[in-house]
N, C-alpha and C positions, 0 to 999 in steps of 0.2 A: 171643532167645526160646528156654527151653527145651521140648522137645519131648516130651511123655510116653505117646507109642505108639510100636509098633515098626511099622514101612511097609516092604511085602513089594516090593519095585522090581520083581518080573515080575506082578507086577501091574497093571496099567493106570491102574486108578482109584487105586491107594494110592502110585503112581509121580505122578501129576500134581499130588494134594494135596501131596505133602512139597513137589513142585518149586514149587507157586503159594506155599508156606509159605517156603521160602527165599528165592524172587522178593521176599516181601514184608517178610522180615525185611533182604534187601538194600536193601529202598528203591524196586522196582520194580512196574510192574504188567504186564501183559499190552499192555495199550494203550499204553503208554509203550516195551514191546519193540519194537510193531510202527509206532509213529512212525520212531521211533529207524533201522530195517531198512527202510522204505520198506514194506513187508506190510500184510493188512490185520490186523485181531485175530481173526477169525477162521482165519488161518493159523497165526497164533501160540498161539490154544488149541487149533489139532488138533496141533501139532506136539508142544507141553505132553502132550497124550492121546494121545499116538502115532496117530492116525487119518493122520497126516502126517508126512513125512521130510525135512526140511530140513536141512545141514550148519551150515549161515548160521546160521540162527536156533536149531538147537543149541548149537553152539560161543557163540554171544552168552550164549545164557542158563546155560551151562559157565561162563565167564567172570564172570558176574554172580555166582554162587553160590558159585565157588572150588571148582569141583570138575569132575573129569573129566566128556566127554561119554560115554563108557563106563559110568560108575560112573548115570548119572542114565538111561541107555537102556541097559541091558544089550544085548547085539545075539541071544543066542540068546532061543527063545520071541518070536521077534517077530510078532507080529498081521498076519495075515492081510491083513486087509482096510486097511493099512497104504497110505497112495497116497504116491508118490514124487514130491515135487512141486522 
């Protein structure tokens, strides 16, 4: 799929759209991550929204997309209200 916006990644909201956009051009869904993780989907869309910090369920959804976890969470500008789970 190509994609014809640009998506600012310290963004929040324009960081979780690309990411559910790759999830799904890979073949995945959110509910299908958090089968797969033992999670519920609600863990796996705050983690998508940055509301939540998982290594696990970053790195999974890294993998699925082909692309760094760095690159899809920038680490500076990170949200505040960010919970560490």
């Amino acid at each position: 799929m190509r994609i014809n916006r640009i998506f600012d990644m310290h963004d929040p909201v324009d960081r979780a759209d690309l990411i559910r956009l790759k999830l799904r051009d890979a073949g995945f869904t959110a509910a299908q991550i958090a089968e797969e993780l033992d999670v519920s989907r609600t863990t796996v869309g705050d983690v998508i929204c940055s509301r939540r910090s998982s290594r696990r369920i970053r790195q999974f959804i890294a993998d699925q997309v082909d692309h760094q976890v760095d690159v899809l969470w920038p680490r500076h500008r990170k949200n505040k209200n960010e919970e560490l789970i």
